[in-house]
C-alpha positions as CSV (number, residue, x, y, z in Angstrom):
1,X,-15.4,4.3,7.6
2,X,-14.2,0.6,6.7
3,X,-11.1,-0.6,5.8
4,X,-11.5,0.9,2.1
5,X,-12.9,3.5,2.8
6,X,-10.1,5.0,5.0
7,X,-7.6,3.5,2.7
8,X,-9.4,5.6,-0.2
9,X,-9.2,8.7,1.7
10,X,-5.5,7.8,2.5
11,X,-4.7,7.6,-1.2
12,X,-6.9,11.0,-2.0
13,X,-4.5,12.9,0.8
14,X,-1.4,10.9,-0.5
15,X,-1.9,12.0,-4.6
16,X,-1.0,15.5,-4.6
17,X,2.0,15.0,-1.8
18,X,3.1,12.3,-4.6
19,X,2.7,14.4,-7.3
20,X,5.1,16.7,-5.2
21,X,7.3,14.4,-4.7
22,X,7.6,12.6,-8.1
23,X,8.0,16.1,-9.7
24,X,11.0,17.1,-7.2
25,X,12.4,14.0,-8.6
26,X,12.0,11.5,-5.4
27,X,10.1,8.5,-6.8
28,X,11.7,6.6,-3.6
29,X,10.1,8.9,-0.9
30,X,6.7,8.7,-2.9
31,X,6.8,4.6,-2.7
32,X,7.6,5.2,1.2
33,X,4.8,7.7,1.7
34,X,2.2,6.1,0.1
35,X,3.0,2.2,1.0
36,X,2.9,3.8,4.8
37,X,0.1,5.5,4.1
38,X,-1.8,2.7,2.8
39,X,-0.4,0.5,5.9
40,X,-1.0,2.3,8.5
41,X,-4.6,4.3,8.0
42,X,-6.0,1.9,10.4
43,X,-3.5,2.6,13.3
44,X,-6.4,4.6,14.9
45,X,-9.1,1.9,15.0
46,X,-6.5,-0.5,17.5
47,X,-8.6,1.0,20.0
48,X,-11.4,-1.1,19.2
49,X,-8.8,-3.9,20.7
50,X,-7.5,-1.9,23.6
51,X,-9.8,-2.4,26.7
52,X,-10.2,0.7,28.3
53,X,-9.9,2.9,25.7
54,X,-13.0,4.3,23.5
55,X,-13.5,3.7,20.1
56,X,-12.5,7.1,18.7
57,X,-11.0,8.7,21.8
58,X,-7.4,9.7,22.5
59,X,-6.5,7.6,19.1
60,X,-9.1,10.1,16.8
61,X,-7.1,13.5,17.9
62,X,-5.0,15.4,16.3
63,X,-2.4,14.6,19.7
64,X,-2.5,11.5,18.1
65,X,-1.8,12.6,14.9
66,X,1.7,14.4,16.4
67,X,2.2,11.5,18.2
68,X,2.5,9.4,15.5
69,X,4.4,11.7,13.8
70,X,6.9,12.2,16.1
71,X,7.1,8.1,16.4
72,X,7.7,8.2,12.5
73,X,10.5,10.8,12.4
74,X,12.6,9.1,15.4
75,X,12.7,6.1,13.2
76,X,13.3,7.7,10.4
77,X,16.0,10.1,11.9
78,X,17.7,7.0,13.6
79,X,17.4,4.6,10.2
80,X,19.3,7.3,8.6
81,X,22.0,8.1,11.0
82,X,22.6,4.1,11.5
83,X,22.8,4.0,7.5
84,X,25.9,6.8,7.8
85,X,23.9,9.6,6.4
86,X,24.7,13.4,7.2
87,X,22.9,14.7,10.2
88,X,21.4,17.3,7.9
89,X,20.0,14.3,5.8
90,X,19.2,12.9,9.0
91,X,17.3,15.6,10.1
92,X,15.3,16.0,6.7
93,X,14.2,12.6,6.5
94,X,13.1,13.3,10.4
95,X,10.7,15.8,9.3
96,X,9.8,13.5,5.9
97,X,9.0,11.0,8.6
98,X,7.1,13.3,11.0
99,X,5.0,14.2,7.7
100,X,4.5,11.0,7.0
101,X,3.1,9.7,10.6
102,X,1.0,12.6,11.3
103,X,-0.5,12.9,7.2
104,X,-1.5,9.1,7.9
105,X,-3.7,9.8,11.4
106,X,-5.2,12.8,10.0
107,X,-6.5,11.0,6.6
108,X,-8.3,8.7,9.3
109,X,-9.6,11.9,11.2
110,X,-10.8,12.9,7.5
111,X,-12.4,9.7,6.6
112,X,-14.3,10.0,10.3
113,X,-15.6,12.9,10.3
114,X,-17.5,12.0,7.0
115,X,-19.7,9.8,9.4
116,X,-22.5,11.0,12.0
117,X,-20.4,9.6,14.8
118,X,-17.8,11.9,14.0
119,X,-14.6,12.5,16.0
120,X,-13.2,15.2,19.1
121,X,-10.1,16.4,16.9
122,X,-8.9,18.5,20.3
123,X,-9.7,16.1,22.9
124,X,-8.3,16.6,25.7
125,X,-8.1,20.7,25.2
126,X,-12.0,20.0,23.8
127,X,-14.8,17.5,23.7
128,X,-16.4,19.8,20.9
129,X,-17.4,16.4,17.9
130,X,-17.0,17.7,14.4
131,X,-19.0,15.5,11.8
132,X,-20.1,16.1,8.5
133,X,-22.8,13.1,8.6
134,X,-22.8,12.3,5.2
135,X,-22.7,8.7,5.7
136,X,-22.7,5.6,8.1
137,X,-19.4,4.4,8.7
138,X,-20.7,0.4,7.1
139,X,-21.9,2.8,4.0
140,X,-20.6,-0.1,1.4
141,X,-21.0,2.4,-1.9
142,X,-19.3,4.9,0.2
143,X,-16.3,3.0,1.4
144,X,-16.6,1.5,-2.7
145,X,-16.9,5.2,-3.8
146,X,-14.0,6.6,-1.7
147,X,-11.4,3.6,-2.4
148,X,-12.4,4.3,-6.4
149,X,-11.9,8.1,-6.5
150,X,-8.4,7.5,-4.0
151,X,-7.2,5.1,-7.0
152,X,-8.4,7.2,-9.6
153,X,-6.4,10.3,-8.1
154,X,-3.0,8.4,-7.5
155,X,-3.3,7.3,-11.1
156,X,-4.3,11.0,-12.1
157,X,-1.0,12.2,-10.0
158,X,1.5,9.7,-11.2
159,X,-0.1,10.1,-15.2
160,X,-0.1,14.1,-14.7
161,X,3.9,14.0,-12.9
162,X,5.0,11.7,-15.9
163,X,3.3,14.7,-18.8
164,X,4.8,17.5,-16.9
């Protein structure tokens, strides 16, 4: 997928967690998640501009995806012990930001496995390629199609959080 394309599936896998989290009453946490979302769902594609390293290799895994995650909860564990916060708030926002990291990788993984070149989720346990080859990755009404139906369930989420 293309930039909009993966930023549409972002926002699809982002709608119900912010339905979640509007409902529970944390509109801040469902700006974070979905502005991080949005910014980093093309973290995995850097490999294009790392020599050495294979477009959808180690990046396109789901070791990534933990990786990533576990990036995104020592920052956010650390942000909120520097800002005085409770080590059991500490620790929750640790996990919010281990959520956060690994959701974003894994909407990528989702958005490339739509395409025939697919992706090695297990790599290095497996070299087993799951695809659903629906669609080149350059697929313009695709990456069009996917970026429309991600807006159109954010707005569905945050219209359906505001009724209930």
């Amino acid at each position: 997928m293309y930039r909009l394309g993966h930023w549409g599936v972002s926002l699809l896998v982002f709608a119900p967690f912010g339905f979640v989290l509007l409902q529970a009453g944390y509109p801040e946490l469902t700006f974070v998640l979905g502005a991080v979302m949005c910014w980093l769902a093309m973290l995995p594609d850097f490999d294009m501009r790392v020599p050495g390293i294979s477009h959808r290799g180690p990046t396109h895994t789901l070791l990534f995806a933990v990786l990533v995650g576990g990036v995104g909860g020592g920052v956010a564990y650390l942000l909120a012990t520097n800002a005085g916060q409770t080590e059991s708030t500490a620790m929750t926002l640790g996990a919010f930001g281990f959520g956060v990291g690994s959701l974003t990788i894994v909407a990528h993984l989702l958005g490339d496995v739509l395409t025939p070149a697919g992706i090695r989720p297990l790599w290095p346990v497996s070299s087993r390629k799951f695809t659903l080859s629906l669609w080149t990755a350059d697929n313009t009404i695709a990456n069009y199609g996917l970026f429309a139906v991600g807006l159109f369930a954010v707005a569905a989420a945050t219209y359906l959080s505001v009724l209930v």
